[in-house]
C-alpha positions as CSV (number, residue, x, y, z in Angstrom):
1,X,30.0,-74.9,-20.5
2,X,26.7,-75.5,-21.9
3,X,25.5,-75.7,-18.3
4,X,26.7,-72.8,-17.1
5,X,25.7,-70.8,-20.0
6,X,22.2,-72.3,-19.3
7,X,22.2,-71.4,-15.5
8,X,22.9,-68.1,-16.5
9,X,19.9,-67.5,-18.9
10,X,17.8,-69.1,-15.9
11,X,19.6,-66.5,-13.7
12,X,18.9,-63.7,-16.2
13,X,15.2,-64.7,-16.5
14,X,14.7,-64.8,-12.6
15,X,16.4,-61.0,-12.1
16,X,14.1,-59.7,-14.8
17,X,10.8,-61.9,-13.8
18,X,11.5,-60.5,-10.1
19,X,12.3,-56.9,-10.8
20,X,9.8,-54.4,-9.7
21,X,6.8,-53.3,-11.4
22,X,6.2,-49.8,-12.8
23,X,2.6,-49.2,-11.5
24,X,1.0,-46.1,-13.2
25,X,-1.0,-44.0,-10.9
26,X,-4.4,-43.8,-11.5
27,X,-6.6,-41.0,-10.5
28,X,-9.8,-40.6,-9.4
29,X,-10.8,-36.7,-9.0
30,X,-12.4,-34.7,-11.6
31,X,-10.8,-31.6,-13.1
32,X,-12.9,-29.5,-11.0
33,X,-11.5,-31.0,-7.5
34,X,-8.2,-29.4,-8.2
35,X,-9.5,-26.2,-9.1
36,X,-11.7,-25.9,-6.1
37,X,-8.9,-27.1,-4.2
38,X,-7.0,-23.9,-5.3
39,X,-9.6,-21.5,-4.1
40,X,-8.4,-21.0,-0.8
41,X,-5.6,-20.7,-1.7
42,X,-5.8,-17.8,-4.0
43,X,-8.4,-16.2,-1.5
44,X,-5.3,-16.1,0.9
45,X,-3.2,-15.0,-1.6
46,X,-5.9,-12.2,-2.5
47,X,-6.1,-11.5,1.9
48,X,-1.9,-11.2,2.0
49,X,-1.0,-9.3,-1.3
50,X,-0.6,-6.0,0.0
51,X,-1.9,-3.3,-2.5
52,X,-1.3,0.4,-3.3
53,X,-3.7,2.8,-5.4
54,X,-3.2,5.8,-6.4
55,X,-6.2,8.1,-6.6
56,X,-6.3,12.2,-8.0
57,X,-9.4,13.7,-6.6
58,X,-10.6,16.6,-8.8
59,X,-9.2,20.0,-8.7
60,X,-11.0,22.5,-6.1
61,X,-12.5,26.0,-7.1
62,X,-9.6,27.6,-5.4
63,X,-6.9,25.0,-7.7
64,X,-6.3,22.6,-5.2
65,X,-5.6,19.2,-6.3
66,X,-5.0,16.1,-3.8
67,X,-3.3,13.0,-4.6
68,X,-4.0,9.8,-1.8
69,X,-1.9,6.9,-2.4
70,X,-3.3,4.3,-0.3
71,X,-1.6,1.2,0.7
72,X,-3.9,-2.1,2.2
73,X,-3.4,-5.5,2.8
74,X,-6.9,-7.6,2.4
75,X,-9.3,-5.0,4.9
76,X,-6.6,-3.4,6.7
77,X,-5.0,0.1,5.6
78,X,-1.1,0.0,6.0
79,X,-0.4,3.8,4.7
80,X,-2.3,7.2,3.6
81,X,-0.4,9.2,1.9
82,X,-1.8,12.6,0.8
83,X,-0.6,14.8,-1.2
84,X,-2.0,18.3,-1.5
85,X,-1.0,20.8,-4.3
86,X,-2.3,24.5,-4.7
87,X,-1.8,28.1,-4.6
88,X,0.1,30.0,-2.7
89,X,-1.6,32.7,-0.6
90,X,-0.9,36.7,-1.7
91,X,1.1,37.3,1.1
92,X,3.6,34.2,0.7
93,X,3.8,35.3,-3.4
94,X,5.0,38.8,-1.8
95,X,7.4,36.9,0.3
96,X,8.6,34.8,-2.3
97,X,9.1,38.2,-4.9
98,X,11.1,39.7,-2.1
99,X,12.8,37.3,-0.5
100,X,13.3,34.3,-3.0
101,X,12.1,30.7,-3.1
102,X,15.0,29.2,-0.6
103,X,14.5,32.5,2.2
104,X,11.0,31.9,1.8
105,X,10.7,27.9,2.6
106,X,13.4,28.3,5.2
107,X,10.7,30.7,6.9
108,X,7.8,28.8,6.4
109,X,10.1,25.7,8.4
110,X,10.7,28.3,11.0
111,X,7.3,29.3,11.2
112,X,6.3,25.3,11.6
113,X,8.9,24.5,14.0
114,X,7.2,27.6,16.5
115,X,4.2,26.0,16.0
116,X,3.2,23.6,19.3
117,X,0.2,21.7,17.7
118,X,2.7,20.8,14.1
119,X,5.7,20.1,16.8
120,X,2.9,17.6,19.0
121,X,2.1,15.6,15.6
122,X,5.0,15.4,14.2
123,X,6.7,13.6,17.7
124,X,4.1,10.7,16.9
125,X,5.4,8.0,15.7
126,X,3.5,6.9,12.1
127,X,2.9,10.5,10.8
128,X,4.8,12.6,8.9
129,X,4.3,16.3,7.6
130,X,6.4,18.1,5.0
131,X,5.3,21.7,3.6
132,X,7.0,22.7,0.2
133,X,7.3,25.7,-2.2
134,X,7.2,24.6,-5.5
135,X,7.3,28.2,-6.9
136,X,5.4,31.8,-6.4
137,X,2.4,30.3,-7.2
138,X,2.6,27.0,-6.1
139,X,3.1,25.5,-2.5
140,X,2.6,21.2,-1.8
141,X,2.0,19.2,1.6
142,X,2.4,16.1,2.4
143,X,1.1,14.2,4.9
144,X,1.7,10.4,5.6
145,X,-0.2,8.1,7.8
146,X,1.7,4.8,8.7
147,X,-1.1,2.7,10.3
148,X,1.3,-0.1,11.3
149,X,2.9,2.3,13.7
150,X,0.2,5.2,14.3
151,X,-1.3,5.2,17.6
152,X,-4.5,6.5,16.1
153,X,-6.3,7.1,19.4
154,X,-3.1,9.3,20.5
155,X,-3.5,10.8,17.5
156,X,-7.3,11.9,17.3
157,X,-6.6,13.5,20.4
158,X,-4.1,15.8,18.9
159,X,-4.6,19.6,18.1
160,X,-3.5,19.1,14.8
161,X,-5.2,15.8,13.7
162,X,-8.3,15.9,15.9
163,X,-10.5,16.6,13.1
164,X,-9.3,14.5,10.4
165,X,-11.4,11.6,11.4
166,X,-8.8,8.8,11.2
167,X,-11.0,6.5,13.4
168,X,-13.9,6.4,10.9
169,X,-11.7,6.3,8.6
170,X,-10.2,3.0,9.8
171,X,-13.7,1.3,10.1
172,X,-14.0,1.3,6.6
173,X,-12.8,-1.1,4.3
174,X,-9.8,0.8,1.8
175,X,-11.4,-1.0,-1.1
176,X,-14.7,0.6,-0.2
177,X,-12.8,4.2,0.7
178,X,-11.8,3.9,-2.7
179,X,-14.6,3.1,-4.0
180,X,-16.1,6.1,-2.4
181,X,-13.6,8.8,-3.6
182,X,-14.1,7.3,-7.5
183,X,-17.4,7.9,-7.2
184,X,-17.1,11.3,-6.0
185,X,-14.9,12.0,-9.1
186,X,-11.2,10.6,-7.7
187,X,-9.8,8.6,-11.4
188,X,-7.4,6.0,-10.5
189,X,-3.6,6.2,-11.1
């Protein structure tokens, strides 16, 4: 018995003699190499977030006011949206007095829809145009540019669109179009 009970406390030494070791890793960068080692990273991040702004230009003499929410990712615009708001003309507040709000937009849609260079723009694919009256005094349109699917040379050669400039537009950078319209008074949203 005595042996046994001996062999075993030889056993048991052995086992825990010959387990494996627990090694602790050691490491040899600097806290900087892990923070430099992020900075591609978050410059990708940065080039694949895809941003919007909203920007309110300031009101015109005649009471105008645009809204452009513009949609990049890194230095490529996705959308352009613009929204304009302002007065109706005399002769649409005469319609409007006569005819009511709802006679009066289904007109103006009529009016639109005889309208070949509207009809040509809005069969291309990417762009969208919607004409409201808000009230008497008030009328809004919006126009939306999807960039991802605008043909944009198609498009500059359109009636309707051929002087908006959407090539120079696109060749420059939406963070330095924004910039541009804050400094010409546009406040950020």
């Amino acid at each position: 018995m005595k042996k046994l009970l001996t062999t075993s406390f030889v056993l048991l030494f052995l086992l825990a003699g010959c387990g494996q070791k627990k090694e602790t890793l050691t490491t040899s960068t600097t806290a900087s190499e892990p923070i430099q080692s992020n900075l591609p990273v978050l410059d990708n991040a940065e080039k694949n977030t895809v941003v919007t702004k909203t920007l309110l230009l300031p009101q015109t003499e005649k009471g105008s006011q645009q809204t452009q929410t513009i949609t990049y990712k890194g230095k490529q615009f996705l959308m352009l949206k613009i929204e304009q708001k302002g007065p109706t003309t005399d002769e649409l507040k005469a319609y409007v007095k006569e005819y009511g709000l709802e006679a009066t937009q289904k007109a103006l849609e009529e009016v639109e829809e005889k309208d070949e260079a509207i009809q040509e723009a809005r069969k291309l694919a990417g762009f969208t145009l919607e004409t409201k009256i808000l009230s008497e005094d008030k009328i809004q349109t919006t126009t939306t540019y999807d960039f991802q699917v605008l043909d944009v040379k198609k498009a500059s050669q359109l009636e309707y669109l051929k002087n908006i400039g959407l090539e120079n537009l696109l060749k420059n950078e939406p963070s330095q179009y924004i910039a541009d319209r804050v400094a010409n008074g546009a406040t950020e949203q």
